[in-house]
N, C-alpha and C positions, 0 to 999 in steps of 0.2 A: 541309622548311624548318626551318631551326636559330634559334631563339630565344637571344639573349646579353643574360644577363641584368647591367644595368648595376651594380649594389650587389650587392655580396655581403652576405648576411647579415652581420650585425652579432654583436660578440660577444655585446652583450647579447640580441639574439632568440636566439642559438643559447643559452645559458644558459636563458634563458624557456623554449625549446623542451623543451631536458632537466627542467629543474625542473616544467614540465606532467605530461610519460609518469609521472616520481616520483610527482607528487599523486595520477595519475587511479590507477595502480600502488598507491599507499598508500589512496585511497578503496574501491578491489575487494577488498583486503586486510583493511581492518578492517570495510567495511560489509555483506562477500560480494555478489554475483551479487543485486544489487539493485536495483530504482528506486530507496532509496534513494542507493545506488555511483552512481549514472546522474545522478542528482540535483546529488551533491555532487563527482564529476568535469565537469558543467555548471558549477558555483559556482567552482572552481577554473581553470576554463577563463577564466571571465570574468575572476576575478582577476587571471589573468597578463598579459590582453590591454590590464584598464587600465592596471595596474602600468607596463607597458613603453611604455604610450603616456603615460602622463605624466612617467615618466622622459625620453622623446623631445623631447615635445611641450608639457610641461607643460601638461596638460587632460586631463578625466577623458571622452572620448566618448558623447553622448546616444546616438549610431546604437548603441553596444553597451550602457551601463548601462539606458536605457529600455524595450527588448525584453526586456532582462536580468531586471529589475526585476518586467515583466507575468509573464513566464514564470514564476521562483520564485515570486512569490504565487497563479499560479491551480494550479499542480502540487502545490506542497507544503500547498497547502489541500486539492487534489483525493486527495493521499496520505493526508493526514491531517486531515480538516474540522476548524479550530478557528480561533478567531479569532488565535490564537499569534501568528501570519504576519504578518497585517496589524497588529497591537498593537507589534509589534517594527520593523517596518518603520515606522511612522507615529512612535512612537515616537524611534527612530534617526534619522531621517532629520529629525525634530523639532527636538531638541539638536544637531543638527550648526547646522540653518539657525539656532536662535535663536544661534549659534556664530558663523555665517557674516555675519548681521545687525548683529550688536554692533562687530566687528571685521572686515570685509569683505578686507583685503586680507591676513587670517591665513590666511582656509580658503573654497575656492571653490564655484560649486554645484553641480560634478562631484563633488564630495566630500560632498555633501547628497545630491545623490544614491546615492553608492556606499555610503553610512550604510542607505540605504532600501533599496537591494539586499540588504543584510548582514543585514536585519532580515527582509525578506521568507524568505530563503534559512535564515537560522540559526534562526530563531525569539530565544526569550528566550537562550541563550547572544552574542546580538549583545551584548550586554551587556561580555563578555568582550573580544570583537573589539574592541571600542574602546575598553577600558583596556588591552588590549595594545598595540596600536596605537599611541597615546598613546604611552606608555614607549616603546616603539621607536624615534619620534621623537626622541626625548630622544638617542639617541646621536651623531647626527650633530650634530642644536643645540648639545652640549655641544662637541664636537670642532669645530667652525664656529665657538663665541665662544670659546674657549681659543686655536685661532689668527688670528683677528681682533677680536677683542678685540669695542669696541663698534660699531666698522663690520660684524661680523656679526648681530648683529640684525635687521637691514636684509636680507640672505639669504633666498631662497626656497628651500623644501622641499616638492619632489613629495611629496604626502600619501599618498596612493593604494597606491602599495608597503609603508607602514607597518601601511596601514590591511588590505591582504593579506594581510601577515606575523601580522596580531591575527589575523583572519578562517582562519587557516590554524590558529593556534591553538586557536580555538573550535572549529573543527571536529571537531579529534581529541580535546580537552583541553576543551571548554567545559562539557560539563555535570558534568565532576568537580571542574572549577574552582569552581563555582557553587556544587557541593555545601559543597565544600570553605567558601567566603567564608560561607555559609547556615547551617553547622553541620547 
């Protein structure tokens, strides 16, 4: 029996698709044959799964970030026993909501919570991830109010992809960045 399937992939899942094998590809590479590689191809995993679902859907998935979220905190504490994890993740996921609270319909609580993954999974380089993040935003806001002037404002921006692209960052680059800002 033949299955036909009604949607073809999307360009964007197939991009997602490619940009995954890269991550998980570039985690084996720089982290070797690792739980850690195992760890931070999970972390990238999840990335791209919110990324594209809120580029879709505009919403950041409980059924993925919440498992997401259990998992990086009880592994990378079981890798490495330290409060790191959860300090980063409580942390993150802190300032996103007191973010979310002030201004509710800037930044959602899929995004409070993908703070708390970020923090669970990176440790203290989340830090990074969400000033990159940040700035990443900035390019399409700028390009959204330069051609609409002050009716873009008003514009919603899937967070989530920004907040990957920081998160992607920190990963390869966070704790040089760190160093780096720390002296």
């Amino acid at each position: 029996m033949f299955v036909v399937m009604s949607h073809a992939p999307s360009r964007l899942r197939l991009t997602a698709g490619l940009a995954l094998v890269a991550l998980v590809v570039a985690c084996f590479a720089v982290f070797g044959l690792s739980a850690e590689a195992v760890v931070n191809a999970f972390g990238c995993a999840v990335l791209v799964a919110v990324a594209v679902t809120d580029l879709e859907r505009r919403i950041v998935p409980n059924r993925i970030i919440l498992p997401a979220l259990v998992v990086a905190l009880v592994v990378q504490t079981a890798l490495d026993p330290s409060a790191e994890w959860g300090i980063a993740s409580v942390a993150a996921g802190g300032f996103y909501l007191v973010a979310a609270l002030v201004y509710p319909a800037g930044l959602g609580m899929g995004d409070v919570k993908l703070a708390a993954f970020l923090g669970a999974w990176l440790g203290y380089p989340v830090i990074v991830a969400l000033f990159a993040g940040s700035l990443l935003t900035l390019v399409p806001a700028v390009v959204i109010i330069a051609t609409k002037g002050k009716e873009g404002r008003k514009a919603a921006i899937p967070f989530a992809p920004f907040l990957a692209g920081g998160a992607v960052i920190a990963l390869f680059f966070g704790n040089a960045i760190l160093d780096a800002w720390l002296g």
